[in-house]
NULUM-808310 format. One record per residue (C-alpha): residue number from 1; x, y, z. Coordinates in Angstrom, 1 decimal, always signed. Layout:
@n=NUM | x=X | y=Y | z=Z
...
***
This chain:
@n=1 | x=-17.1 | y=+22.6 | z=+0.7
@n=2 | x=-14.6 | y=+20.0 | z=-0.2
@n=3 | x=-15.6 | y=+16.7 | z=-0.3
@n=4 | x=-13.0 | y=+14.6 | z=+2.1
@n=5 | x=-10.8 | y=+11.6 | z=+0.4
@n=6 | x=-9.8 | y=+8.9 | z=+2.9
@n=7 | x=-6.2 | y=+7.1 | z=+2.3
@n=8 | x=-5.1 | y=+3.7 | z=+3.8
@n=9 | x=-1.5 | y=+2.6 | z=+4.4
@n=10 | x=+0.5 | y=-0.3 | z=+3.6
@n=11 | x=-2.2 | y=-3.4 | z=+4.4
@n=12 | x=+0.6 | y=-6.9 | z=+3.9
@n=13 | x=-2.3 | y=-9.4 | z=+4.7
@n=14 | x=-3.8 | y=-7.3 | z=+7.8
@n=15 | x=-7.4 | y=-8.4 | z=+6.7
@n=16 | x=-8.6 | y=-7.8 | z=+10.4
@n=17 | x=-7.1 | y=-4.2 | z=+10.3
@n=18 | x=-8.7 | y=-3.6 | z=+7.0
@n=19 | x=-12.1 | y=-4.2 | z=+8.3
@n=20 | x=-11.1 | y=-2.2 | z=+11.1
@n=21 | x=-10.4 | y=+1.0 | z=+9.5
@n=22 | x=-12.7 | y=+0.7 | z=+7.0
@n=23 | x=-15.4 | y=+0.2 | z=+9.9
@n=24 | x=-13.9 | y=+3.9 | z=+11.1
@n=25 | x=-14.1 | y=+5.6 | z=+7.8
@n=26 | x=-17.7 | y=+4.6 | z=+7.6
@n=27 | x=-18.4 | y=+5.9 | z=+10.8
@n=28 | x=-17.0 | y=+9.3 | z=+10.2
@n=29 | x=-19.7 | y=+9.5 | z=+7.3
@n=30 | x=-17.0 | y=+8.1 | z=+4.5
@n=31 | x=-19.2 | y=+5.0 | z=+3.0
@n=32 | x=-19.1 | y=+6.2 | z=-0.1
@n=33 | x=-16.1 | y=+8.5 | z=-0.1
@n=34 | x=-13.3 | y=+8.0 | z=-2.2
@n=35 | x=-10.5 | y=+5.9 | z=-0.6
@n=36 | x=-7.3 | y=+5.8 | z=-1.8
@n=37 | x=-5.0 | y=+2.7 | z=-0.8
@n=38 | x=-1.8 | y=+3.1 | z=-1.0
@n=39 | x=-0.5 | y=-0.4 | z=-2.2
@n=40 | x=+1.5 | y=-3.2 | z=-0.5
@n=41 | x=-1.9 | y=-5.4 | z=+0.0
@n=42 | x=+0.2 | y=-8.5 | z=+0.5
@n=43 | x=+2.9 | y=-10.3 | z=+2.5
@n=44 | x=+3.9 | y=-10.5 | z=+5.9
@n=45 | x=+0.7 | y=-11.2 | z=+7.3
@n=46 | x=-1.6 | y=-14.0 | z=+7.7
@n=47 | x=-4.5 | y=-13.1 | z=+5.5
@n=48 | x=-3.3 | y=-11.8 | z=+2.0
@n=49 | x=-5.7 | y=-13.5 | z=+0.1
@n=50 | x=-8.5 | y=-12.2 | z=+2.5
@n=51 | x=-7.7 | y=-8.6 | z=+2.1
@n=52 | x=-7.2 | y=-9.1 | z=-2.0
@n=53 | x=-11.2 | y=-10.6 | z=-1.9
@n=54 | x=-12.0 | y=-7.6 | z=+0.4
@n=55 | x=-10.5 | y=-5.2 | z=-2.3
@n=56 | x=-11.9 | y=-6.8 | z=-5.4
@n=57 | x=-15.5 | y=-7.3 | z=-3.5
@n=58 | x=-15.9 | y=-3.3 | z=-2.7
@n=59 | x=-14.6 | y=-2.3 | z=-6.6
@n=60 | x=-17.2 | y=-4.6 | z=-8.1
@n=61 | x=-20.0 | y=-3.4 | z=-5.6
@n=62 | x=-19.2 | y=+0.2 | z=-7.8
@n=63 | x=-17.1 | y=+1.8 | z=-4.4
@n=64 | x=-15.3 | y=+4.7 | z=-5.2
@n=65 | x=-11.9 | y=+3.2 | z=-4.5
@n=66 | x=-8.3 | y=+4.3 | z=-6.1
@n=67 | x=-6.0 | y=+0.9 | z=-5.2
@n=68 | x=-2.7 | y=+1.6 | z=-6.2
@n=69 | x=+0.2 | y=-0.8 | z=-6.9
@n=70 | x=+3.0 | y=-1.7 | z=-3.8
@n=71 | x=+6.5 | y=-3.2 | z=-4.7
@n=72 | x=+5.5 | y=-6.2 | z=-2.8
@n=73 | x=+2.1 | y=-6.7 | z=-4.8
@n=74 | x=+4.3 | y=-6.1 | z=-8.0
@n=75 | x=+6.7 | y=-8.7 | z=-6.7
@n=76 | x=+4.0 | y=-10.9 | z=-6.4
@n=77 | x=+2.1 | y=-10.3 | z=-9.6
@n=78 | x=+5.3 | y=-11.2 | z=-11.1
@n=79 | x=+5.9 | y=-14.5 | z=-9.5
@n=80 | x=+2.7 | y=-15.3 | z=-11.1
@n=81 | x=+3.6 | y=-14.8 | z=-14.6
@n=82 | x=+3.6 | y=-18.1 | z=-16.8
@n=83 | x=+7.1 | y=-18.3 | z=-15.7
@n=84 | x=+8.0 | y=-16.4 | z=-12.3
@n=85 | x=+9.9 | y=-13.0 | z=-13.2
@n=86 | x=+12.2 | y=-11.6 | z=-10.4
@n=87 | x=+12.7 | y=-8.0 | z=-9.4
@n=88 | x=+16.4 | y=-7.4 | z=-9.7
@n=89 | x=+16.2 | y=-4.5 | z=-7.3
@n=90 | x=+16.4 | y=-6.8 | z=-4.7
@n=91 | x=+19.6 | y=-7.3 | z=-2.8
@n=92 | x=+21.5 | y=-10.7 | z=-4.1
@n=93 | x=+20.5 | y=-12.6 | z=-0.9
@n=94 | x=+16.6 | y=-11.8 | z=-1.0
@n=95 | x=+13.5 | y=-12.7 | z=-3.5
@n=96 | x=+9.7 | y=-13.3 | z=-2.5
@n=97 | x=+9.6 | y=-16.4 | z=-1.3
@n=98 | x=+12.5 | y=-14.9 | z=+1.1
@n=99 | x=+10.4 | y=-15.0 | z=+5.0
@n=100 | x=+11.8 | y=-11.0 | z=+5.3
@n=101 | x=+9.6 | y=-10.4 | z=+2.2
@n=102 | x=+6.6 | y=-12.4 | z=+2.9
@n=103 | x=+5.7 | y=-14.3 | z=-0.1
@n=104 | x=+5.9 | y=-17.3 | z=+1.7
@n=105 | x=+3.2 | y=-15.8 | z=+3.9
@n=106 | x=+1.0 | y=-14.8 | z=+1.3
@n=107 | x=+1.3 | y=-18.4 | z=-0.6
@n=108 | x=+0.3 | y=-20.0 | z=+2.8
@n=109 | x=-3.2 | y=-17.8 | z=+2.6
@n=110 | x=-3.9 | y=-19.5 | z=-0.4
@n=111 | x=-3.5 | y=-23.0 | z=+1.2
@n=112 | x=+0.2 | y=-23.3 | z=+0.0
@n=113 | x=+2.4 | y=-25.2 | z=+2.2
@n=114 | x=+5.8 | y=-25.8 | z=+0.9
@n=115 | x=+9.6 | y=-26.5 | z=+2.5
@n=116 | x=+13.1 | y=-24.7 | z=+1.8
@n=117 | x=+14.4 | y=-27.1 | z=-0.3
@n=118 | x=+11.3 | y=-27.2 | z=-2.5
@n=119 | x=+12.2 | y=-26.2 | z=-6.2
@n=120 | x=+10.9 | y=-22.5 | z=-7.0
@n=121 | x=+9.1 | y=-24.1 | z=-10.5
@n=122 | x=+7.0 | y=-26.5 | z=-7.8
@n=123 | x=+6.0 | y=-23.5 | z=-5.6
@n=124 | x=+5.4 | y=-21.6 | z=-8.8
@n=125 | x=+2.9 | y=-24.6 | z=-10.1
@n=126 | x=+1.3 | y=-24.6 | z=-6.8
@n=127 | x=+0.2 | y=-21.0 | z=-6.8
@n=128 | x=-1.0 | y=-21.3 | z=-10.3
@n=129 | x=-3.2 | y=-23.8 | z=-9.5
@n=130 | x=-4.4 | y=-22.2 | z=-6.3
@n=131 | x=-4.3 | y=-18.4 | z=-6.6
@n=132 | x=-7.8 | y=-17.0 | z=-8.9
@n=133 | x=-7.3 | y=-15.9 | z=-11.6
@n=134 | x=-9.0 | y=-12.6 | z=-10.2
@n=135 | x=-6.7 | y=-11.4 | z=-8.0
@n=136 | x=-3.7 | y=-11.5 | z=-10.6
@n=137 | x=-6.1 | y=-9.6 | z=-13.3
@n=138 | x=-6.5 | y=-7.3 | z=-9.6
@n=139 | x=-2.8 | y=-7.2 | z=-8.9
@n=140 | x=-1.7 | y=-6.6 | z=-12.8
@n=141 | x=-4.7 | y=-3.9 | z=-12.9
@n=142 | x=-3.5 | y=-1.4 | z=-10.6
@n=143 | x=-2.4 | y=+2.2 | z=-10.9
@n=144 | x=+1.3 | y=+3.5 | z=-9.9
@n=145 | x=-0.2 | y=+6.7 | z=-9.1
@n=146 | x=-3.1 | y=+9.0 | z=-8.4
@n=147 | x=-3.9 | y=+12.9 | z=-8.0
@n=148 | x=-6.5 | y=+15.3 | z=-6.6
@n=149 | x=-5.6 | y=+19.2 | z=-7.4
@n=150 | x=-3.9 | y=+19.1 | z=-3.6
@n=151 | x=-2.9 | y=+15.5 | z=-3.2
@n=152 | x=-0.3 | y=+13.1 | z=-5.4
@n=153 | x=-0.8 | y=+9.5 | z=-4.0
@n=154 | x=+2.0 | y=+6.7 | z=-4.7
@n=155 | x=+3.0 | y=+3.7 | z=-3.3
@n=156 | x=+7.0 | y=+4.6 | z=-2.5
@n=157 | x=+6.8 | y=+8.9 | z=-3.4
@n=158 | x=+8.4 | y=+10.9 | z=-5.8
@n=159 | x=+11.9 | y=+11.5 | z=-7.5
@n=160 | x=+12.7 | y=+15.4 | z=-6.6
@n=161 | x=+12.9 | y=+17.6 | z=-9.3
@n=162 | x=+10.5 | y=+15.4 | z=-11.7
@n=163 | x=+7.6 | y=+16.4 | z=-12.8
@n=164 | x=+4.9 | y=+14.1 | z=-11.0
@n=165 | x=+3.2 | y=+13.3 | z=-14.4
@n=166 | x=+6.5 | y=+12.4 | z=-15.4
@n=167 | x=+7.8 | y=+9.7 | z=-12.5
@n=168 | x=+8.9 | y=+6.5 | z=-13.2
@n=169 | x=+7.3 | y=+3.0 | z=-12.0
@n=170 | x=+10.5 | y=+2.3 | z=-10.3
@n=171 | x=+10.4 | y=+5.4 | z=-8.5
@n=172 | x=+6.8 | y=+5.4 | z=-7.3
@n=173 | x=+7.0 | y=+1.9 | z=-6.3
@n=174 | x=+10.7 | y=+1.8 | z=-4.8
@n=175 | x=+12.6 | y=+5.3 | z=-4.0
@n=176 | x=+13.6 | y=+6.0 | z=-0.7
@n=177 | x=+16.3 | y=+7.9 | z=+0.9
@n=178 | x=+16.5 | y=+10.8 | z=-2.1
@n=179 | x=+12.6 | y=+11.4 | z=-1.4
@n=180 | x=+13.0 | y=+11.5 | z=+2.4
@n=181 | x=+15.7 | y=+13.8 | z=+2.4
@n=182 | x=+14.5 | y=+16.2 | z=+0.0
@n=183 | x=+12.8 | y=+19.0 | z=+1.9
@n=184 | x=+11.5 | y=+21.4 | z=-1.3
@n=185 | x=+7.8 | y=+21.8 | z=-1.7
@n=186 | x=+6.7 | y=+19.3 | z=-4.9
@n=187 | x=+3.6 | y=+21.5 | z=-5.6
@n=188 | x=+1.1 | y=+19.1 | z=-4.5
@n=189 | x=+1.0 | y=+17.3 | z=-1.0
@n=190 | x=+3.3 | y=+13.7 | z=-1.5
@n=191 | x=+1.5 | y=+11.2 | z=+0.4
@n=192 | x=+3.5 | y=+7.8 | z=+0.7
@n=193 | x=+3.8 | y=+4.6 | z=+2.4
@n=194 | x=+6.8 | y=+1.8 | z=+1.5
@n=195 | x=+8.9 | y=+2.9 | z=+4.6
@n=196 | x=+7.9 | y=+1.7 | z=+8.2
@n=197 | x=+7.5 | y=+4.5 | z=+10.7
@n=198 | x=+6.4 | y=+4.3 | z=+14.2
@n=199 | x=+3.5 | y=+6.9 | z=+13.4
@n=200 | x=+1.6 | y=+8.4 | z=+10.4
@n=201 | x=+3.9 | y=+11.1 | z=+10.3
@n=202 | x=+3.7 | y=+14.8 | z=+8.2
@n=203 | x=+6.8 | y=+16.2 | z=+7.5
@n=204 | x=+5.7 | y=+19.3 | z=+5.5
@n=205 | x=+6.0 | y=+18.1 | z=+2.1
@n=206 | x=+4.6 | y=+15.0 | z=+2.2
@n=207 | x=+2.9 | y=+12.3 | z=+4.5
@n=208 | x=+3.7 | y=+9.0 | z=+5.7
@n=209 | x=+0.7 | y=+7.0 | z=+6.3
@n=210 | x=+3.2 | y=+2.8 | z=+6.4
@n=211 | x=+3.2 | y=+2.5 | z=+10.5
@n=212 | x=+4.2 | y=-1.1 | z=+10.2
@n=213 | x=+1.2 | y=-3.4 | z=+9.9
@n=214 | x=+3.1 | y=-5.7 | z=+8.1
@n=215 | x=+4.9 | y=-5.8 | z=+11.3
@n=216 | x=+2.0 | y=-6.1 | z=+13.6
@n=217 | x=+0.9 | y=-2.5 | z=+14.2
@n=218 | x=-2.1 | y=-0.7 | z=+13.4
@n=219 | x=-3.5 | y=-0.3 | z=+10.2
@n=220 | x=-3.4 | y=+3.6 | z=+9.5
@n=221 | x=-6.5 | y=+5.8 | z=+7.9
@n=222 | x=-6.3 | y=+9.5 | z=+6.8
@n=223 | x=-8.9 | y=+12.1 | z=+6.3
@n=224 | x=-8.2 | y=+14.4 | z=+3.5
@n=225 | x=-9.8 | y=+17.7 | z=+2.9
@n=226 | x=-7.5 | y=+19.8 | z=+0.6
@n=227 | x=-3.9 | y=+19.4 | z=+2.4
@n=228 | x=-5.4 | y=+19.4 | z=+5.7
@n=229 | x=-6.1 | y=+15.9 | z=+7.3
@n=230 | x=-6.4 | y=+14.2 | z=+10.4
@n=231 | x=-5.7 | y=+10.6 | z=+11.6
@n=232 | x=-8.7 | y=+8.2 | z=+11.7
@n=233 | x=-8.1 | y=+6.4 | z=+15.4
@n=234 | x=-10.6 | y=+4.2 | z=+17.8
@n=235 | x=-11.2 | y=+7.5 | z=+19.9
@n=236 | x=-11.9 | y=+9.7 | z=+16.9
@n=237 | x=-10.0 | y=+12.2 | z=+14.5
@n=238 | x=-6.3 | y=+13.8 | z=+15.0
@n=239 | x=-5.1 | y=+16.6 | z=+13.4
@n=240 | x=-1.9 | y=+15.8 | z=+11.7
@n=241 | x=+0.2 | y=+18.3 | z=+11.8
@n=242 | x=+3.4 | y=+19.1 | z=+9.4
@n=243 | x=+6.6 | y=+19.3 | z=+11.3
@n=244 | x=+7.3 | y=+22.3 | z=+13.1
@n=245 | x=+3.4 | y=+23.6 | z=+13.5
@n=246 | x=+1.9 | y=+24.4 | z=+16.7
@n=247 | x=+1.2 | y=+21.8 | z=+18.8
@n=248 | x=+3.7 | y=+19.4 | z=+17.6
***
C-alpha cells in the first residue's frame, strides 16, 4: 500500500492556518507522514516569523518534512545578505519592502517598525539586528524542488519540454503563463503553488494547491497517494479531481 504524502500551499505569514492544517493532517493519521511545503512561508501576512519558528521547530524535532524555497522567501533571504541583493525580475516599480510584496509585513513580525522615507540600508540594519540568525540559515537551506516516482513538487512548476532534473531555479521559483498553458503530460504529476486561484485546482497535468492565503483565504492541504489525492477540509477529505473527470 502506498504510504500517503501530504503537501501545503503557499503559507505568507498565515501561522494560525498553519496550525490549522497541520491539526487536520494529523487527524487523518499523517503525524508522522511526510509533508511537503511548497514554499512562500513569508509576507503578506501578520505572523511570518511565527510560521518560520513553526517550520524550524518540527525539522529539528526529526519530522519528516520536505520545505521547499518560494520567490518571496528567496526575496527575503536576499534582503538579508550582508548587503541587501534585489531580484531583478521584479517589475521597475516593485521590490520587498513594496506593501504588494509583503516584506514590510514580514519585517513588522520581527518587531520592525519603519516609515517610507526611511533609507533601505536602516531597514536593512534593523532586520539584521532583529531577524535570528536561524531562520536565514532556514531560508538559505531550502530545496527548489522535490520528487516521489508519481509527484514533482516546486514552488512556481516546470518549464515544458525540460527535463525536470534539469529545471532552472528561475523557473521553479518564478514561471508562469508558459507552464499554465502547456497542456502535455510532464511524466510525473506537477504540483505547484506561486499563482493565486480561488480553489486547489487539478488540471490534468499538474495541481494547484496557492488558494490565496496570503490574501486572507484558507490555508490548503493535499493528500497524496500515487497521483490520486484529495483535499484536506474541516468536514473531511475531497477527491480532487483532474479537469474533465466525472463529477467535476
Amino acid at each position: 500500500m502506498t504510504k500517503p504524502i501530504y503537501a501545503i500551499g503557499d503559507i505568507h505569514g498565515q501561522h494560525e492556518e498553519l496550525l490549522r492544517v497541520l491539526a487536520l493532517i494529523e487527524a487523518d493519521g499523517g503525524a508522522q507522514a511526510e509533508i511537503v511545503f511548497i514554499g512562500d512561508y513569508t509576507d503578506r501576512g501578520p505572523a511570518s516569523a511565527a510560521v518560520l519558528d513553526t517550520l524550524i521547530d518540527g525539522l529539528a524535532q526529526g519530522k519528516p518534512w520536505r520545505c521547499l524555497m518560494g520567490n518571496h522567501d528567496r526575496m527575503f533571504s536576499w534582503f538579508m545578505r550582508d548587503y541587501p541583493l534585489h531580484d531583478a525580475y521584479l517589475p521597475v516599480y516593485l521590490y520587498w519592502l513594496h506593501e504588494r510584496l509583503g516584506g514590510d509585513t514580514t519585517l513588522a513580525s520581527y518587531g520592525i517598525e519603519m516609515t517610507q522615507t526611511e533609507r533601505q540600508t536602516a531597514v536593512h540594519e534593523k532586520a539584521k539586528a532583529a531577524v535570528p540568525q536561524k531562520h536565514i540559515d532556514f531560508l538559505n537551506s531550502l530545496s527548489h524542488s522535490y520528487q516521489t516516482d508519481d509527484l514533482f513538487f516546486a514552488h512556481a512548476g516546470i518549464q515544458p519540454g525540460v527535463a525536470l532534473d534539469a529545471q532552472s531555479e528561475h523557473d521553479l521559483l518564478w514561471i508562469r503563463k508558459e507552464f499554465h498553458q502547456d497542456t502535455r503530460d510532464h511524466g510525473k504529476l506537477i504540483v505547484h503553488g506561486h499563482t493565486p486561484v480561488k480553489e486547489v485546482t487539478h488540471y490534468g497535468n499538474r495541481i494547484n494547491i496557492d488558494a490565496g492565503a496570503g490574501y486572507g483565504n484558507p490555508l490548503v492541504a493535499v493528500r497524496f497517494e500515487g497521483r490520486a489525492c484529495w483535499h484536506l477540509t474541516d468536514a473531511g477529505l475531497v477527491p480532487l479531481l483532474s479537469a474533465g473527470s466525472d463529477g467535476t
